[in-house]
C-alpha positions as CSV (number, residue, x, y, z in Angstrom):
1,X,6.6,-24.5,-9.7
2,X,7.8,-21.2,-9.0
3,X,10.8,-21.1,-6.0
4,X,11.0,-18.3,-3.3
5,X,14.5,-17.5,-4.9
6,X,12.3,-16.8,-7.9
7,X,9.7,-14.9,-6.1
8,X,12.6,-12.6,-4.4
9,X,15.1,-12.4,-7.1
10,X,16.9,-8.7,-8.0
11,X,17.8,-7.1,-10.6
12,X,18.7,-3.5,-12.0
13,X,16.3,-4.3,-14.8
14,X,13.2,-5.5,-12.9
15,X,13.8,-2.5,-10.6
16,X,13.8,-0.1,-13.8
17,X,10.6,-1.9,-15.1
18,X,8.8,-1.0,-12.1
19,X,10.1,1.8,-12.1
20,X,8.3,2.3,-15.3
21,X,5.4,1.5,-14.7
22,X,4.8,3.7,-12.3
23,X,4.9,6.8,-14.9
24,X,1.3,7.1,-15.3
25,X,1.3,8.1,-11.4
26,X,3.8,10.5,-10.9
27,X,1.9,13.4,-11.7
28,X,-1.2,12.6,-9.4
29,X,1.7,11.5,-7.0
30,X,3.3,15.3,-7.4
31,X,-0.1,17.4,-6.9
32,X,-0.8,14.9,-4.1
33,X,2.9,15.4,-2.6
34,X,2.5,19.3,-3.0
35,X,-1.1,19.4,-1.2
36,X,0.7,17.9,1.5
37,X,3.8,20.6,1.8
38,X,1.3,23.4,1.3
39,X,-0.7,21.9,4.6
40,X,2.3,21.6,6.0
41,X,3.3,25.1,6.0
42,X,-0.2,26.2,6.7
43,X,0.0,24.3,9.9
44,X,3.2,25.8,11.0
45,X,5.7,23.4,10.3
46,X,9.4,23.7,8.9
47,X,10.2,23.0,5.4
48,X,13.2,20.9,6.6
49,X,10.2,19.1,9.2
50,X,7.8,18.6,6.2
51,X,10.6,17.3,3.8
52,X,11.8,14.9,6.6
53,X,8.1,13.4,7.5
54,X,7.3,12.9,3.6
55,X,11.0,10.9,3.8
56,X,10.1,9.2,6.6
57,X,6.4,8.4,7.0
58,X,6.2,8.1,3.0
59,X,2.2,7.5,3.7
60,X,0.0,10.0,1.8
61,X,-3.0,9.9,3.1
62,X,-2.4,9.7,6.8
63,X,0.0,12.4,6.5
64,X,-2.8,14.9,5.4
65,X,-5.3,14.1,7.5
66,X,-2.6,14.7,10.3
67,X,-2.0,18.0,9.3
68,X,-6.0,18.4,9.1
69,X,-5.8,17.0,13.1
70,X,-2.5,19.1,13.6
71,X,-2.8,21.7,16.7
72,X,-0.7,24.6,17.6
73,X,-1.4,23.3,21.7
74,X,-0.6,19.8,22.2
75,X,-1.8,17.5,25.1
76,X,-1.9,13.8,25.7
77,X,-5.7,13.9,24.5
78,X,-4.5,15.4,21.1
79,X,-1.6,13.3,20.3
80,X,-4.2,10.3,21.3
81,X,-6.8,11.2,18.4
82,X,-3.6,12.2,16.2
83,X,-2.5,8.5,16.8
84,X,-5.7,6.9,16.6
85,X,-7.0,8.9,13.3
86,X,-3.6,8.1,11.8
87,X,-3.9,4.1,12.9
88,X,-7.0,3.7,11.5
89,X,-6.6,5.6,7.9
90,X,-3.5,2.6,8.0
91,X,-4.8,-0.5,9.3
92,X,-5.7,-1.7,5.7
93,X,-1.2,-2.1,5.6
94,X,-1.7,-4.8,7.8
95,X,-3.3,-6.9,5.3
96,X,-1.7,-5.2,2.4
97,X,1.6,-6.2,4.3
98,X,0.1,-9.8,4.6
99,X,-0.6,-10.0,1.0
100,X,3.2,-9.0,0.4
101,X,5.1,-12.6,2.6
102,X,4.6,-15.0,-0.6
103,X,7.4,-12.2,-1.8
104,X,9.6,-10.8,0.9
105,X,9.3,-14.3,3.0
106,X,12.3,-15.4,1.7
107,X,14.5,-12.1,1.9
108,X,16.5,-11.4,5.2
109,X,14.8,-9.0,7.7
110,X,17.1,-6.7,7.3
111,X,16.5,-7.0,3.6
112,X,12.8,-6.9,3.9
113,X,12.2,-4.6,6.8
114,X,13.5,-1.1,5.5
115,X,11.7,-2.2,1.9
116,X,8.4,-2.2,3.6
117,X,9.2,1.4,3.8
118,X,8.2,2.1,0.2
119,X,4.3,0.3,1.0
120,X,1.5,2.6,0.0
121,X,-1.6,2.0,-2.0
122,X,-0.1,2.9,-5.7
123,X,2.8,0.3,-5.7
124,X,1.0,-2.4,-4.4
125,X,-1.5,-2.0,-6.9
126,X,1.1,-1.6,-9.6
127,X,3.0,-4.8,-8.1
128,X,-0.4,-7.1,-7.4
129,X,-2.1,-6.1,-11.3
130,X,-1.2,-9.5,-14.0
131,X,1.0,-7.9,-17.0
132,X,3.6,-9.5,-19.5
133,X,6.4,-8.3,-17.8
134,X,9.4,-10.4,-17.2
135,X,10.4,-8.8,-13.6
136,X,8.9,-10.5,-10.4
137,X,6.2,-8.8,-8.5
138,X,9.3,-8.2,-5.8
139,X,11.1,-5.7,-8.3
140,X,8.2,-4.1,-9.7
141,X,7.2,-3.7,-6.2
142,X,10.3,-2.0,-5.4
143,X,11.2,-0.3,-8.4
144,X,7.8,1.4,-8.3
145,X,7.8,2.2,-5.1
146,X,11.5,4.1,-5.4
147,X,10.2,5.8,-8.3
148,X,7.1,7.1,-6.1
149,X,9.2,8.1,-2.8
150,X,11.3,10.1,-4.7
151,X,8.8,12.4,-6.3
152,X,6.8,12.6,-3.0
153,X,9.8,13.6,-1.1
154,X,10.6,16.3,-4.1
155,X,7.1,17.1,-4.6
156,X,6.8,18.4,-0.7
157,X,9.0,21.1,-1.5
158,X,7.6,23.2,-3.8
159,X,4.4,22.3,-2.1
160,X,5.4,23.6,0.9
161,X,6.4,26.9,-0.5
162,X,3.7,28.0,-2.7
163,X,1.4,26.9,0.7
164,X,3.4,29.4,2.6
165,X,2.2,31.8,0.2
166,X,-1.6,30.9,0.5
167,X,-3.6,32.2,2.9
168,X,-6.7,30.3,1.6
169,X,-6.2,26.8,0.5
170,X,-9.3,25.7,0.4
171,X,-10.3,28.2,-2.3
172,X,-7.7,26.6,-4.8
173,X,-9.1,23.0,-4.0
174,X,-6.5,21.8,-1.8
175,X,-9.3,20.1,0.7
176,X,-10.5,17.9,-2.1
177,X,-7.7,16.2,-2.9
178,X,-7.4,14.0,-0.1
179,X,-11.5,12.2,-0.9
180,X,-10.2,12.4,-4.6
181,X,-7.1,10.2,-4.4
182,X,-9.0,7.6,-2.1
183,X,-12.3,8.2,-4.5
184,X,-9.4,7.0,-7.4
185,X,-8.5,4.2,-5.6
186,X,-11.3,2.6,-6.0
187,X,-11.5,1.8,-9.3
188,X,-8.7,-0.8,-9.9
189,X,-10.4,-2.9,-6.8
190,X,-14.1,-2.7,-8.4
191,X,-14.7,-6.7,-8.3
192,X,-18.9,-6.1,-9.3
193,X,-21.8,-4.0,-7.3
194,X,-22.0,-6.9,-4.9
195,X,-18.9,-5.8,-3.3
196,X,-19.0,-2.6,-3.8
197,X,-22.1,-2.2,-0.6
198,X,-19.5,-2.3,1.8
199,X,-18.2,0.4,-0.1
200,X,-21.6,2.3,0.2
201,X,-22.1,1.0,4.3
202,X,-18.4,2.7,5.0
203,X,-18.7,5.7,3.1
204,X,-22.8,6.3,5.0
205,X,-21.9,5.9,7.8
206,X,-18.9,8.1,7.8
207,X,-21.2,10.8,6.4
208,X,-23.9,10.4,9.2
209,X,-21.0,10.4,11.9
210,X,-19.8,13.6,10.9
211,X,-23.0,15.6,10.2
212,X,-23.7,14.4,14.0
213,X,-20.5,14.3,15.8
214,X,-17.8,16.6,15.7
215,X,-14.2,15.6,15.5
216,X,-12.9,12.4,13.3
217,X,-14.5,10.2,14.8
218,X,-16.4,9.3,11.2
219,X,-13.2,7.9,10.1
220,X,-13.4,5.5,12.7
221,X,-16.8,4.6,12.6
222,X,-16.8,4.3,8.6
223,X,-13.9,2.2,8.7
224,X,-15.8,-0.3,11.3
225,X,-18.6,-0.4,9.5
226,X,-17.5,-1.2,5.9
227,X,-15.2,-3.9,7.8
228,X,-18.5,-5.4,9.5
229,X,-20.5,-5.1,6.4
230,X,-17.4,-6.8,4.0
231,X,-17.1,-9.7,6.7
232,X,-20.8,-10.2,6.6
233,X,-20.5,-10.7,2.4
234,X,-17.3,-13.0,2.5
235,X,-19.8,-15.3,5.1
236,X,-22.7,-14.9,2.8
237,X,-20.3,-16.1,0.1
């Protein structure tokens, strides 16, 4: 039987394995990280204030689609629907960080809190996938998610500077990397076409919302409906 100190051992080498196998990544990672920095600078923003979010958030997606919400005028109403767009696009961490106690259950909070830093889609794929390596899903985990902070961070830079220089965006692609990258996503979680109609209720849905309602509220109402229709198969099954 496998002990939590084996389940959240260290070392150097398991980091560096994780590390490692997060290569095939990085470069979606960078373009991803440099969409970002262009919006950011489009929007108005420092490079010193994008450079600080992408250290600080470190969560892709929700990080573009607030620079698509971003205004020029705040008010209460705005930062409201910044904060609720933004919640939503996350929510799946909270089961992603559920997923994630077998693990960091037997580190220290302060141990296990700032690590939960480095959580976003990519590593805990990399981290939940069966492989022959010898490092624990804790250091792969880590190691992977290290690897992928750093190039985001970096990435935002020369992001943000070519985006200061565009006064079109849209017409390089920028817009389409965001569906892309979640479009991506997808296809390590494919479990068969029976769970994949959730899939098809969410993304519907969202589409219907926003050819009828202005705003992001499709984000909310995809995101409720896929959750609805994937509750309904897990009590069919």
């Amino acid at each position: 039987m496998i002990g939590a100190r084996d389940l959240a051992r260290w070392s150097l080498s398991g980091i560096r394995e994780g590390a490692r196998l997060s290569l095939p990544l990085l470069p979606g990672t960078v373009v991803f990280a440099a969409a970002f920095g262009a919006l950011a600078a489009q929007k108005g923003l420092s490079l010193f204030e994008a450079t600080l979010m992408s250290a600080l958030v470190f969560a892709g997606a929700s990080q573009l689609v607030a620079m698509e919400v971003w205004t020029s005028r705040w008010s209460f109403g705005a930062v409201l629907t910044l904060a609720l767009v933004t919640a939503t696009v996350n929510m799946r961490f909270m089961l992603m960080g559920a997923s994630l106690r077998p693990w960091f259950g037997a580190l220290s909070p302060w141990q296990s809190y700032p690590v939960l830093l480095l959580t976003v889609d990519a590593n805990w794929l990399i981290a939940m996938s069966p492989r022959g390596s010898r490092a624990s899903h804790l250091e792969v985990f880590v190691g992977s998610g290290l690897a992928l902070w750093a190039f985001w961070v970096a990435a935002t830079v020369p992001g943000y500077l070519l985006g200061a220089l565009l006064s079109e965006p849209k017409r390089f692609g920028l817009d389409f990397i965001l569906p892309a990258f979640f479009a991506a996503l997808l296809i390590p979680l494919w479990r068969g076409p029976r769970r994949a109609f959730a899939w098809l209720i969410a993304g519907g849905t969202a589409l219907a919302i926003a050819q009828l309602t202005p705003g992001w509220w499709f984000i909310i109402g995809g995101a409720l409906a896929g959750s609805v229709a994937g509750g309904w198969l897990d009590e069919r099954s």
